[in-house]
Each structure stands twice: as C-alpha cells, then as structure tokens.
C-alpha positions as CSV (number, residue, x, y, z in Angstrom):
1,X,41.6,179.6,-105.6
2,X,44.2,178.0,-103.5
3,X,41.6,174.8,-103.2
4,X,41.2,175.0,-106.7
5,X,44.8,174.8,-107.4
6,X,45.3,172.0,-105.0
7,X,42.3,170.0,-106.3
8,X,43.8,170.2,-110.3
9,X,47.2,169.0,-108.8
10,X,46.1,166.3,-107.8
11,X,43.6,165.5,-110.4
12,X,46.7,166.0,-113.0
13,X,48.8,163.3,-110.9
14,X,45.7,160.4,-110.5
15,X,45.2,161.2,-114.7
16,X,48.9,160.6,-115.1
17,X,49.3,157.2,-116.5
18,X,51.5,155.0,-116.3
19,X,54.2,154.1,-118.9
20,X,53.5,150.9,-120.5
21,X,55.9,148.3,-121.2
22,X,55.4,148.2,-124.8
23,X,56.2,152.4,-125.0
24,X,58.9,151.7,-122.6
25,X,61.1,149.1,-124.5
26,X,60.3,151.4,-127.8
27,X,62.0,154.4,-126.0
28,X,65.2,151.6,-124.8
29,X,65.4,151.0,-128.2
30,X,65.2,154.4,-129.9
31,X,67.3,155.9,-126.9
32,X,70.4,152.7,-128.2
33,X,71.2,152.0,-124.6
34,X,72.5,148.7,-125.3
35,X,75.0,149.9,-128.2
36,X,75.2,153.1,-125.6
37,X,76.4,150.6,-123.3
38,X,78.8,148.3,-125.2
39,X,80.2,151.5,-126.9
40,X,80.9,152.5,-122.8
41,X,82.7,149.6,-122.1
42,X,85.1,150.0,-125.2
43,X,85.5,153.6,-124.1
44,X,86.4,152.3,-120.9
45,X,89.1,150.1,-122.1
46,X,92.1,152.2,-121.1
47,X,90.6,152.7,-117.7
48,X,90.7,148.9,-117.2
49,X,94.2,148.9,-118.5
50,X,95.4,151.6,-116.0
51,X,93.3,149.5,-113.3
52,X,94.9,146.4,-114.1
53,X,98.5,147.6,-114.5
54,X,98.4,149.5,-110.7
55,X,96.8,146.1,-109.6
56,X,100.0,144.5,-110.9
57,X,102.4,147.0,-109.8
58,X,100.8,147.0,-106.3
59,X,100.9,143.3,-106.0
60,X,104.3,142.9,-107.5
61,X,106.1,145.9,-106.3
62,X,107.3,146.4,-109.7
63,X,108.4,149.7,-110.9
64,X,108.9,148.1,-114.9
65,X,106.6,145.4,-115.5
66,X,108.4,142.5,-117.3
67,X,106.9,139.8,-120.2
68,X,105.0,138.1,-117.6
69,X,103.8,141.0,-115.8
70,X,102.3,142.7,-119.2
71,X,100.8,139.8,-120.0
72,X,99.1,139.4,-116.7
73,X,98.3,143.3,-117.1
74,X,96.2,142.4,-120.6
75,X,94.4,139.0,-118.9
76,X,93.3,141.3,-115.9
77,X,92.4,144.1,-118.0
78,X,90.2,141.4,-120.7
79,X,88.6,139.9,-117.4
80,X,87.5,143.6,-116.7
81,X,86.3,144.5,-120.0
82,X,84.5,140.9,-120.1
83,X,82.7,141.5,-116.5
84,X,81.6,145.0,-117.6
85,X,80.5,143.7,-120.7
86,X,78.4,140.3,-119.4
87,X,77.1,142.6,-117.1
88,X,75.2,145.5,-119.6
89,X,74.0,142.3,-122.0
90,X,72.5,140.7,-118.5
91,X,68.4,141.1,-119.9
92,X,68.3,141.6,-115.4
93,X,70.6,145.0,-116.1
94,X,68.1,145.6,-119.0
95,X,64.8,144.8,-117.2
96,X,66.3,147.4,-114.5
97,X,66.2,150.2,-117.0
98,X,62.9,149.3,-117.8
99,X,61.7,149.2,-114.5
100,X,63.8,152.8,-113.9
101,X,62.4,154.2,-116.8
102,X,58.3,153.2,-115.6
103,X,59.4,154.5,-112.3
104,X,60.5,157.9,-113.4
105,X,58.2,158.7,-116.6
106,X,54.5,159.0,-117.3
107,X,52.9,157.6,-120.4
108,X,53.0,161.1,-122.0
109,X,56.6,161.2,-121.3
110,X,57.6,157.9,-122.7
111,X,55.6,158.7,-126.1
112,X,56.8,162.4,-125.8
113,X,60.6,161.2,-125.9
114,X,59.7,158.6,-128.4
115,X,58.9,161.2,-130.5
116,X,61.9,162.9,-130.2
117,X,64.0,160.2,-130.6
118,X,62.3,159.4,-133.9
119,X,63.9,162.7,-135.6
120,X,66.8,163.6,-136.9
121,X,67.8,165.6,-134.7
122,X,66.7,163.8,-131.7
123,X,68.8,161.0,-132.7
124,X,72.1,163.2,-132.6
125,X,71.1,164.9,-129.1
126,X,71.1,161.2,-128.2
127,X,74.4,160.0,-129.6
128,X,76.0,163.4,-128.2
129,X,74.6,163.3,-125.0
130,X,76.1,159.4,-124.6
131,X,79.0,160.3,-125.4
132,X,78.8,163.3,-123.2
133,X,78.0,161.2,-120.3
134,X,81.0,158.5,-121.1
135,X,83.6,161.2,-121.3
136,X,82.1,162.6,-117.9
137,X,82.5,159.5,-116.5
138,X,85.7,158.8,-117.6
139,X,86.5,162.2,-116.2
140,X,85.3,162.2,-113.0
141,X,87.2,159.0,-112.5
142,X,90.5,160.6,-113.6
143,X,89.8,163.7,-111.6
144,X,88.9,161.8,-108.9
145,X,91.9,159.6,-109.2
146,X,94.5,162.9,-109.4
147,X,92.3,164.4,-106.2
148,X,93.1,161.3,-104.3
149,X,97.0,161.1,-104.8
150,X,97.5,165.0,-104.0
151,X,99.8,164.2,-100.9
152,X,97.4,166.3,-98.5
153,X,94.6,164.9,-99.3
154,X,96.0,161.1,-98.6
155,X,97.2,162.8,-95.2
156,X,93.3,163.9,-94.3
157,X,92.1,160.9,-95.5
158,X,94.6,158.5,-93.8
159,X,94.0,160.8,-90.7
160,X,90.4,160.2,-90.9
161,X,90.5,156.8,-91.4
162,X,93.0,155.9,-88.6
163,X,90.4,158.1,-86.4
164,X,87.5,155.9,-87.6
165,X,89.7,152.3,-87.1
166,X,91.0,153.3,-84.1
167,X,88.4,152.2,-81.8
168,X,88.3,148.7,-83.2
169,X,91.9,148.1,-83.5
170,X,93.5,145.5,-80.5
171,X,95.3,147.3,-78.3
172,X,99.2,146.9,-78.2
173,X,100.4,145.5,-75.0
C-alpha cells in the first residue's frame, strides 16, 4: 500500500503541468500587480519622506530643517519615489513575476486562481489582501525602525558589531 502510495505521488507530480505563459500573464493581469505596485509606491510616499528628511538631518546635523534643507528633503524624497517607481514598470521586474509565478504554480493552479480572480468576490480578496500586504509592509518597517532606536537594543547591536569589526580594525600604536 505504502508502494502504491509512493507510486501515485509521483505519478501526480510528472502529470503536473506546467503553467503556461499565456495562463500566467492572464493571472498578472487579473491578480492587478502593476496597479498593486504603483498603488505601493504611493503608499510608500511618507516612508520616503521620513527617509529623506533623517538623510538630511544626518548629513546636516540639523535639528530644524531650513528653506533649503525642505526643499532638498522633497528632491530626495521624489528621486525615491521615482526609483521605486521605474523600477516596478521595468518589463525585467515584470518578467520576474512571471518567471516566480511558473516556478511556484502548476497549470491547474494558474487556471484555478484565474478563476477566482474572475469573480466578484475574488476580486475584493485581491484588492484587500494588497492592501493588507502594503500596510504590513509599511508596518514592519516602522516596527522595525522603533525596535532599532530602543537604547538597549542599539547597545547589543553596537556591541556586536564592534565584536565583529574588531578583528579587522588597525591596531592603535
């Protein structure tokens, strides 16, 4: 029975075809990823801004950013927003989705998704689920951010990295 069971796994997994390219850019489509995408990087905007402005402040040691400093803020934080978006309209960051998506799904999976996507109520897990994963992205980032700047956890970490730099420092004389 064991054999048996082996035999059919393995028959199930050389049956399992292979998603096809046509099926794959269908579910891209249905599934929005570019809007998905372009919707992140606008959702991303105030991240950018807070990147930018520490950028400034760190490089200037400014505490209150004057005219020229806000305006180098919003240029830094535009250059941001345009790099994020060249790069998810780059067909290459497309065609690695694709890829990703061949890789990870079977022709029965593609159409099965497709199928879902079609409905209603596919459509709506979709555009929830997106902007599920933006606002977990956004915060992780932020927790990650507030986890870092907790004084004991710069000690560790400064700790840690003065144990790993150590050895490849020059010695003072």
């Amino acid at each position: 029975m064991l054999f048996t069971c082996f035999i059919w796994g393995i028959q199930s997994t050389a049956f399992a075809t292979v998603a096809t390219d046509k099926s794959v850019d269908k579910l891209i489509q249905l599934s929005n990823i570019s809007e998905i995408f372009k919707q992140s990087t606008r959702d991303m905007q105030p991240y950018f801004d807070e990147q930018a402005e520490d950028l400034v402040r760190q490089i200037t040691g400014a505490q209150t950013l004057n005219i020229e400093q806000q305006n180098a803020v919003l240029q830094i934080s535009a250059l941001y927003t345009e790099v994020q978006q060249n790069l998810v309209t780059n067909p290459e960051f497309t065609d690695m989705f694709k890829a990703l998506f061949k890789k990870t799904f079977t022709e029965e999976e593609v159409q099965a998704n497709i199928a879902f996507l079609s409905t209603p109520l596919g459509q709506s897990i979709n555009n929830k689920t997106n902007s599920l994963m933006t606002e977990i992205l956004q915060e992780t980032t932020l927790f990650s951010q507030k986890q870092m700047l907790k004084p004991e956890n710069q000690k560790v970490l400064k700790a840690k990295m003065e144990a790993i730099l150590k050895p490849i420092l020059p010695t003072q004389p």
